[in-house]
C-alpha positions as protocol buffer text, in pm:
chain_id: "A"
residue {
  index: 1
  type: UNK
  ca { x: 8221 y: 7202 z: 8901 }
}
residue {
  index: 2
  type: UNK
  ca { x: 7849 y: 7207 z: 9038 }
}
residue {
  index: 3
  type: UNK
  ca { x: 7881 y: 7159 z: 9447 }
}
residue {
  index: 4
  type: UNK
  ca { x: 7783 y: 6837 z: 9540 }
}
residue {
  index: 5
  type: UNK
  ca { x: 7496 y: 6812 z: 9812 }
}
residue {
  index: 6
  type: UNK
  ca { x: 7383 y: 6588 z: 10093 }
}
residue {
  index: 7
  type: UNK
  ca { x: 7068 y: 6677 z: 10221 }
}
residue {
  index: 8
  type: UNK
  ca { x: 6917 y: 6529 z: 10543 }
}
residue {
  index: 9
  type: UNK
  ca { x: 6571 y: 6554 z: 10575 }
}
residue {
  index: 10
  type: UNK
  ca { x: 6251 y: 6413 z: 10805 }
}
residue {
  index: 11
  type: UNK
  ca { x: 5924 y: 6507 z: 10640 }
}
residue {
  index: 12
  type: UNK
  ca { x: 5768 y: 6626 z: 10347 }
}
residue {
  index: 13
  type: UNK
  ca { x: 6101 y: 6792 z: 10187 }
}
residue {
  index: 14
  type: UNK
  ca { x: 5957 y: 7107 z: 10090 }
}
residue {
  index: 15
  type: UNK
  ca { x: 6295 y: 7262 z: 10069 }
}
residue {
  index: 16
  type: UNK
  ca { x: 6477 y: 6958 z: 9916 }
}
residue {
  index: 17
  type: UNK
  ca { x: 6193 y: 7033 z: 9642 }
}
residue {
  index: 18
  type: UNK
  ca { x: 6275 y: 7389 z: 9627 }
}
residue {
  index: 19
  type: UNK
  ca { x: 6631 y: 7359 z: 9569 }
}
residue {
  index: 20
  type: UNK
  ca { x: 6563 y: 7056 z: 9319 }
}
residue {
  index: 21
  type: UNK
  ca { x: 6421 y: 7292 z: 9108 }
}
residue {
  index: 22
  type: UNK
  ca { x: 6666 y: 7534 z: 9181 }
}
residue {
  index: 23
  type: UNK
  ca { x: 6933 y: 7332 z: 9021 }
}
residue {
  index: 24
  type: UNK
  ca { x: 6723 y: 7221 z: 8737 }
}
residue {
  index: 25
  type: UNK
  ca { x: 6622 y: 7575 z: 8666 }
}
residue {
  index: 26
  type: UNK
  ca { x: 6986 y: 7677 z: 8621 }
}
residue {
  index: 27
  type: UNK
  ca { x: 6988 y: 7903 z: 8981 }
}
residue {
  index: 28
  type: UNK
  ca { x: 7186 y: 7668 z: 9139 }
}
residue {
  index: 29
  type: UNK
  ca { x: 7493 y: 7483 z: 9014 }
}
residue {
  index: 30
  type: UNK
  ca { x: 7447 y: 7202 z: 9249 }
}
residue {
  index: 31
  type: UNK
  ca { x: 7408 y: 6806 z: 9225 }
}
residue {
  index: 32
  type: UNK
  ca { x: 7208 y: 6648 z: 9490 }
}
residue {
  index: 33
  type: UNK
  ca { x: 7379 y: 6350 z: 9540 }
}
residue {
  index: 34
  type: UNK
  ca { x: 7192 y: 6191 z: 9845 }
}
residue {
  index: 35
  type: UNK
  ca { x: 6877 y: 6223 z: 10076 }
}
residue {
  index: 36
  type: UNK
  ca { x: 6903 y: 6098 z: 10397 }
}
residue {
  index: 37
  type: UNK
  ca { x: 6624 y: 6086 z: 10639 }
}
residue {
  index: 38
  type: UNK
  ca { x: 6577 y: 5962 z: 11007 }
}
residue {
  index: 39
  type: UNK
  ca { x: 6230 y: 5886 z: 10892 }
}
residue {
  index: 40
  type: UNK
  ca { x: 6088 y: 5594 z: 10686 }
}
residue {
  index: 41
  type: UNK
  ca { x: 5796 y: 5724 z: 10555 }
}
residue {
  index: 42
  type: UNK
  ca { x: 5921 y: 6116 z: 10547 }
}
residue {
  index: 43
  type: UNK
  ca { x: 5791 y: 6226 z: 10218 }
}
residue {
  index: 44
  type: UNK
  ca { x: 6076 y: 6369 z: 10092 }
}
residue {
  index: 45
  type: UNK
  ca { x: 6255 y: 6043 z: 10024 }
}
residue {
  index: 46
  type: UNK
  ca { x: 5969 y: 5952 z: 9754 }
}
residue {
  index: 47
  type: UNK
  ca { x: 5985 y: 6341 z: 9582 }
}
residue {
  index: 48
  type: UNK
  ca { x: 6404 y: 6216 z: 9576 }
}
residue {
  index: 49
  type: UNK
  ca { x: 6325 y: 5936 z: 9454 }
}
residue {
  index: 50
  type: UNK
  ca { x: 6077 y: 6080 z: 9163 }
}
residue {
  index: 51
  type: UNK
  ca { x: 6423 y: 6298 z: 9067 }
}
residue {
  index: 52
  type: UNK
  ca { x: 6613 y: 6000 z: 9017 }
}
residue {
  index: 53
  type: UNK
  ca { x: 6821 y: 6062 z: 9363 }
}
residue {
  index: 54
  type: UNK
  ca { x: 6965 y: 5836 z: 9562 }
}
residue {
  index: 55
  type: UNK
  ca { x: 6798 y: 5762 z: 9877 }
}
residue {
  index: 56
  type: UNK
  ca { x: 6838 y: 5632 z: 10257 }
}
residue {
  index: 57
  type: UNK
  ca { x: 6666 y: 5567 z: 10559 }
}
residue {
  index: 58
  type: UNK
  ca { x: 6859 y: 5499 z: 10840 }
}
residue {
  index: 59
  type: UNK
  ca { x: 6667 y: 5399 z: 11141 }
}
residue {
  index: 60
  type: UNK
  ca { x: 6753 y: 5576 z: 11508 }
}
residue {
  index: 61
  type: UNK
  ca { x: 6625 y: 5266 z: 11662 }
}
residue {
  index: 62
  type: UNK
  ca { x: 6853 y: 5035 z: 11572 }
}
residue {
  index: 63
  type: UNK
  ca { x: 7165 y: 5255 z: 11769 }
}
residue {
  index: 64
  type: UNK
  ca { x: 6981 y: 5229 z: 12118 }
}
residue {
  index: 65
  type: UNK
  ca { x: 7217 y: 4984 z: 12282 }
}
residue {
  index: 66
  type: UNK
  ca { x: 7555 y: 5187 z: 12164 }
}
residue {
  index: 67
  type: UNK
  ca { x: 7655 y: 5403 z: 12448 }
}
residue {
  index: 68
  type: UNK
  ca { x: 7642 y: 5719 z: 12259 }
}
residue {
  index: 69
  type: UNK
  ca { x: 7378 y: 5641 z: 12022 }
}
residue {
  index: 70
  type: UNK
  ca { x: 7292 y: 5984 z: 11871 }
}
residue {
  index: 71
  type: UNK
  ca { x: 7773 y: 6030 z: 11775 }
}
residue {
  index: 72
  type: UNK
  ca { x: 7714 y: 5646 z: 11615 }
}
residue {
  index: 73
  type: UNK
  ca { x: 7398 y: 5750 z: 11460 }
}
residue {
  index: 74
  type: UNK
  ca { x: 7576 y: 6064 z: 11279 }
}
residue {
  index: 75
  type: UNK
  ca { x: 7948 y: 5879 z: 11256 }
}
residue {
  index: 76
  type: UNK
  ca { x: 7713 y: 5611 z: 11009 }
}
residue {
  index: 77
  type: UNK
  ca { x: 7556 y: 5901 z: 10849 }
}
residue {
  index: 78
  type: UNK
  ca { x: 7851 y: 6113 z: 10780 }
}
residue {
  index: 79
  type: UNK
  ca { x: 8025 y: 5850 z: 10636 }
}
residue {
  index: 80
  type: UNK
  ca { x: 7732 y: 5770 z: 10418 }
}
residue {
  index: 81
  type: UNK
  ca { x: 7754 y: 6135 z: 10292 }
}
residue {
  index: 82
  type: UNK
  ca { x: 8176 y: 6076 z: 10215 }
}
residue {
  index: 83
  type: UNK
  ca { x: 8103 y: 5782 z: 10055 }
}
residue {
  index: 84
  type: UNK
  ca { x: 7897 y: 5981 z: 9798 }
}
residue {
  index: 85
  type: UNK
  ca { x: 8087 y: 6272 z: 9753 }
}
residue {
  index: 86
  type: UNK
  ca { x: 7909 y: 6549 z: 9946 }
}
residue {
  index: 87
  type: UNK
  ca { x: 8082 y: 6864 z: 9986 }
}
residue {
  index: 88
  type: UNK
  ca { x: 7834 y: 7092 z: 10132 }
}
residue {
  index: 89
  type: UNK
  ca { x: 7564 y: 6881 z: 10411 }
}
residue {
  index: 90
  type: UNK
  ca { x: 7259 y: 7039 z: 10398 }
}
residue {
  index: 91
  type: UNK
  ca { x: 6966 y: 7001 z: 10675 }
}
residue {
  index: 92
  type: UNK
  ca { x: 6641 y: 7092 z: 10538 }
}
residue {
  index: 93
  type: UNK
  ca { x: 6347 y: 7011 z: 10798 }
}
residue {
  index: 94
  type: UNK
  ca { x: 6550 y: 6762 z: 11008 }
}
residue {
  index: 95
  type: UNK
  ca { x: 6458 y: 6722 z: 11325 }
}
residue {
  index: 96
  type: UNK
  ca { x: 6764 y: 6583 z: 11510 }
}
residue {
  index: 97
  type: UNK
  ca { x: 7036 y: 6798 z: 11700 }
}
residue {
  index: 98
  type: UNK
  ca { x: 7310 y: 6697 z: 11513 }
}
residue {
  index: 99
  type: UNK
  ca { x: 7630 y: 6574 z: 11714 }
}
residue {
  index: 100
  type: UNK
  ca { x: 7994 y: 6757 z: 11698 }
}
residue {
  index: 101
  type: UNK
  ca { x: 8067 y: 6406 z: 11539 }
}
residue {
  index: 102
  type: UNK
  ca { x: 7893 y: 6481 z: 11201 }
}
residue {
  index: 103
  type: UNK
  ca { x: 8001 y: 6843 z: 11214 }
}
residue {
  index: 104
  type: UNK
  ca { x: 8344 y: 6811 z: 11260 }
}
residue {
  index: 105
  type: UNK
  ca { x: 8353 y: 6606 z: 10903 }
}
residue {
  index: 106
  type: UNK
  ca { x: 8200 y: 6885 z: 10717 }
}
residue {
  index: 107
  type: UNK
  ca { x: 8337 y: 7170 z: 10905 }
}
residue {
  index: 108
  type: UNK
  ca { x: 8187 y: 7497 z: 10780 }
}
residue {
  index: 109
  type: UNK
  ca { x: 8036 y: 7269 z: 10486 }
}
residue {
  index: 110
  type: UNK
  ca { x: 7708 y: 7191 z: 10706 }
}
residue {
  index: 111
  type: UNK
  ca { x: 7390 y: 7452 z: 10702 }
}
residue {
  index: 112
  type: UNK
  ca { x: 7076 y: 7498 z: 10822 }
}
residue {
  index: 113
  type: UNK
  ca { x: 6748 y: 7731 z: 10730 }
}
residue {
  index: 114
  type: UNK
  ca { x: 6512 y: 7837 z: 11072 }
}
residue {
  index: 115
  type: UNK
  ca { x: 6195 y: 8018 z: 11079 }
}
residue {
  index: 116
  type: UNK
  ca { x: 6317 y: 8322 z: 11228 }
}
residue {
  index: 117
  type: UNK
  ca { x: 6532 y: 8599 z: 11210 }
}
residue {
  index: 118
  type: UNK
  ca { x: 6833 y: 8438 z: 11396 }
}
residue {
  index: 119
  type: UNK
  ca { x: 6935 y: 8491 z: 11657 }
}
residue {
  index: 120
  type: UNK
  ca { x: 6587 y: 8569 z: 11771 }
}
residue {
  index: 121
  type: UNK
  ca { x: 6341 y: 8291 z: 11885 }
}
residue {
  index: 122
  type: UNK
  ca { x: 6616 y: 7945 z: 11843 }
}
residue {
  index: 123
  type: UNK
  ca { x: 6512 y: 7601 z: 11875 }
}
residue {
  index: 124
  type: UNK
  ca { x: 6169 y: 7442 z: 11853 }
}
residue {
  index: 125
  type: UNK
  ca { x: 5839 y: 7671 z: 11738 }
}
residue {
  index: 126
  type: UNK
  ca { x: 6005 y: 7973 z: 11617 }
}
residue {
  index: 127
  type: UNK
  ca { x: 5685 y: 8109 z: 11458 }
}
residue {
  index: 128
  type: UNK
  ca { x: 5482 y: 8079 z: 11787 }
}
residue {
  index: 129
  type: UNK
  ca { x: 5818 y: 8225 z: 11995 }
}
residue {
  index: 130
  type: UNK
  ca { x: 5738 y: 8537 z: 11758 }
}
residue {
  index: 131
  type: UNK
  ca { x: 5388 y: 8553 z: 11784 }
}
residue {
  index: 132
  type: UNK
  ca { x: 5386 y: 8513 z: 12184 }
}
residue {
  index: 133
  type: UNK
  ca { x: 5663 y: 8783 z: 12227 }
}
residue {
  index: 134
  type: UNK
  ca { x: 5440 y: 9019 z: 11994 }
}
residue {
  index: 135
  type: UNK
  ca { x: 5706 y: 9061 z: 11755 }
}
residue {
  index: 136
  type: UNK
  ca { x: 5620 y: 9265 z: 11523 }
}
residue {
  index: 137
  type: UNK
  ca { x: 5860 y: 9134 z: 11209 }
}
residue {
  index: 138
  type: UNK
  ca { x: 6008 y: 8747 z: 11151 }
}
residue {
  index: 139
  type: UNK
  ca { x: 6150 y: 8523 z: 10880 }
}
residue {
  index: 140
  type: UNK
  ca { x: 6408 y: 8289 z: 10798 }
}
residue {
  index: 141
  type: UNK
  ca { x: 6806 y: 8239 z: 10831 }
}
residue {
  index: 142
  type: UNK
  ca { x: 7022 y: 8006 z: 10671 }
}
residue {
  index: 143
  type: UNK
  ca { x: 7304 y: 7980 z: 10888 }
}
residue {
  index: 144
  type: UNK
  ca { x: 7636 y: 7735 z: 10911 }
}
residue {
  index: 145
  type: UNK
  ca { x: 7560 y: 7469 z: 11199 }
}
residue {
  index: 146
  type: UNK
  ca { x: 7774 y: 7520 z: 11477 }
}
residue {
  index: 147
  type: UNK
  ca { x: 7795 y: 7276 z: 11806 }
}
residue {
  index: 148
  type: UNK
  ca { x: 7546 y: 7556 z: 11966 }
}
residue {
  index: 149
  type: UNK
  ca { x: 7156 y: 7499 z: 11873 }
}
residue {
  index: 150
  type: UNK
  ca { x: 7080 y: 7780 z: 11537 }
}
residue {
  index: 151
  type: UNK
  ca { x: 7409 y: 7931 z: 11659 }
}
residue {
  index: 152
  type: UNK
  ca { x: 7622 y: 7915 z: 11351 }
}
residue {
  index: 153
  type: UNK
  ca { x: 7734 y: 8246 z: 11165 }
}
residue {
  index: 154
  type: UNK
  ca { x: 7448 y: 8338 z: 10955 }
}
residue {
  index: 155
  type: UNK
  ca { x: 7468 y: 8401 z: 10643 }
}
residue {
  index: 156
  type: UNK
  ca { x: 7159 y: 8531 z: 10471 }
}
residue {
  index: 157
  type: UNK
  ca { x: 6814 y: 8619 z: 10598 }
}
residue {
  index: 158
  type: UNK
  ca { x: 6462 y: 8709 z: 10423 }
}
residue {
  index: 159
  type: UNK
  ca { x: 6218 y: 8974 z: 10715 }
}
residue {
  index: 160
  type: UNK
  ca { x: 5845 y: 8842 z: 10684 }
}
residue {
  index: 161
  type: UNK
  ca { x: 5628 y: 9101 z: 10829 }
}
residue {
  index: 162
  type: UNK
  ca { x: 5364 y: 8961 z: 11116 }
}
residue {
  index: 163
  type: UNK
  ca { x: 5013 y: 9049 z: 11033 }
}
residue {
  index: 164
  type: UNK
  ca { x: 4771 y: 9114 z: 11292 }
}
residue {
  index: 165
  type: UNK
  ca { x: 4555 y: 8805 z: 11343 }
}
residue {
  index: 166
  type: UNK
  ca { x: 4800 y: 8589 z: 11237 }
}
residue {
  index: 167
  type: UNK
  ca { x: 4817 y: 8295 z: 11344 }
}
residue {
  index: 168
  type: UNK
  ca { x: 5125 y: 8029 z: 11342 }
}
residue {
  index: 169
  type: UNK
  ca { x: 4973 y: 7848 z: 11074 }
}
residue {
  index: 170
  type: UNK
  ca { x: 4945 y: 8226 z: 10865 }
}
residue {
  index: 171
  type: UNK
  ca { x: 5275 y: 8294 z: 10987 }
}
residue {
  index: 172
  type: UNK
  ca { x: 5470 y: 7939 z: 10903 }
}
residue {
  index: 173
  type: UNK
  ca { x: 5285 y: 7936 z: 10562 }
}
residue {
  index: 174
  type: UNK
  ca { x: 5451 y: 8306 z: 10475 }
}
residue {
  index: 175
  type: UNK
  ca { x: 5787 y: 8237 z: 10620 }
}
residue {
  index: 176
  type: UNK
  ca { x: 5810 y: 7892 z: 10439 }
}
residue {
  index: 177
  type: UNK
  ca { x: 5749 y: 8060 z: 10080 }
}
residue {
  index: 178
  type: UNK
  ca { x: 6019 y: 8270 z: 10201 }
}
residue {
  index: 179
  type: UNK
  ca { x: 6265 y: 8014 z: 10276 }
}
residue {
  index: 180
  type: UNK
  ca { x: 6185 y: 7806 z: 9953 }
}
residue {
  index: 181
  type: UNK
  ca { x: 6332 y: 8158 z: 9807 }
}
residue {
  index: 182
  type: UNK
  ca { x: 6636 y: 8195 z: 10057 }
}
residue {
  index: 183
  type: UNK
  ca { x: 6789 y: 7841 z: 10047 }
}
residue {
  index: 184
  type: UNK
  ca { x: 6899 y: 7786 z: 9690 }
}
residue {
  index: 185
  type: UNK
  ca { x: 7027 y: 8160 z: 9671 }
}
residue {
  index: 186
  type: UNK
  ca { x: 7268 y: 8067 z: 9991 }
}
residue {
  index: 187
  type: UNK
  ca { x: 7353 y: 7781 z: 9823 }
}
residue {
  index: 188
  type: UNK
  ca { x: 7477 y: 7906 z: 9554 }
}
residue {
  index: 189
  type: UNK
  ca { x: 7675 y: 8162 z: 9701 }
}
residue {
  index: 190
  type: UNK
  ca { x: 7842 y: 7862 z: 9819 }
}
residue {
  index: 191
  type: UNK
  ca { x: 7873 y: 7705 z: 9505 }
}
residue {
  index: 192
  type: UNK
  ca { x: 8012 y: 7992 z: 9396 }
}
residue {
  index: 193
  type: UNK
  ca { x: 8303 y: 8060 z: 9684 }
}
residue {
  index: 194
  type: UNK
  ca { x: 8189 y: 8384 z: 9749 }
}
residue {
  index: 195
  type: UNK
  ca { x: 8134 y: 8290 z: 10128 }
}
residue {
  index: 196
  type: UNK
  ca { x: 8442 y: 8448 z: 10379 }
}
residue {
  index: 197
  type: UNK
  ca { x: 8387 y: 8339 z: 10753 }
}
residue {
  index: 198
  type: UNK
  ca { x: 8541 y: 8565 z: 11001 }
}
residue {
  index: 199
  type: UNK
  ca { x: 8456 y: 8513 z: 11351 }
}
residue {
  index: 200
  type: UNK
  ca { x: 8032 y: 8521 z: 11358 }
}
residue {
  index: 201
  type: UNK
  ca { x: 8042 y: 8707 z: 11068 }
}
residue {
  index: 202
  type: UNK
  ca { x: 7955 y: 8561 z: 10680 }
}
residue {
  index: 203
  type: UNK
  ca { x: 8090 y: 8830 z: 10424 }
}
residue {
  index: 204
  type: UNK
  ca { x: 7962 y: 8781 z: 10086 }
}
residue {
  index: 205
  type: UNK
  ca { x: 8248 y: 8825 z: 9809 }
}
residue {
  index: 206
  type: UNK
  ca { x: 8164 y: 8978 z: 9466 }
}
């Protein structure tokens, strides 16, 4: 049975597109079932759309007078994701902090991919973290989303080596063709059951 995904998303939904064509070029044995994004116009929701893909906007704004907006927000959006089946919640450029409400219905069945090599530079502006701290090597993680911020046990990651003279823009451009790469081959693990969770580490099963 191909693992079915919801993916959350709030702009252009590079990596949505990524693992669309994952699945339809046979690398991953995944349905996506439903986009979700806090943003109306995020472009994502059209490129869903093109692929025949159920779509949703559901609008932040119209939780701001419940007293814990952001838990109703995600309790509306997690049972959104039930009602269509999702086993595996996937966050692909979404830029809300997701509430223990959400993750506690899709308990270890909820991951992330971040611009750096985890658990280096978390949070906001990875790539200019990097170049500020003169690393001298970044990249992406896909990790499981814990309660913590990019906490989660991670459980693959690609190195992108920092040029000199780059700049973020270099630097996001190389780790982003990176993570188009990483995402659907973590996913399928996944779909595959070959992921074993022990503490903060991911072992990979063969």
């Amino acid at each position: 049975m191909a693992l079915a995904l919801g993916v959350l998303i709030s702009g252009r939904g590079s990596n949505l597109l990524a693992i669309l064509d994952a699945i339809q070029d046979g690398r991953l044995d995944a349905n996506v079932n439903i986009v979700i994004s806090n943003k109306e116009n995020a472009g994502g929701l059209e490129l869903a759309k093109e692929r025949g893909i159920q779509t949703k906007f559901i609008d932040p704004k119209t939780f701001a007078q419940e007293n814990n907006r952001r838990e109703a927000y995600d309790l509306v959006v997690g049972k959104m994701l039930q009602e269509h089946g999702v086993e595996c919640v996937v966050l692909a450029g979404y830029m809300r902090i997701v509430t223990p409400a959400l993750i506690r219905m899709f308990p270890s069945k909820m991951v992330n991919i971040h611009p750096s090599l985890l658990p280096s530079f978390p949070g906001l502006d990875a790539q200019r973290q990097a170049l500020e701290w003169g690393a001298k090597v970044s990249g992406c993680s896909v990790h499981f989303v814990t309660e913590g911020v990019d906490e989660g046990p991670i459980i693959c990651q690609k190195p992108v080596v920092i040029n000199q003279g780059d700049t973020v823009e270099t630097l996001s451009e190389r780790i982003l063709e990176q993570e188009h790469r990483l995402y659907p081959e973590a996913l399928q693990l996944m779909a595959q059951e070959r992921l074993q969770v022990d503490g903060r580490t991911v072992r990979i099963l063969h």
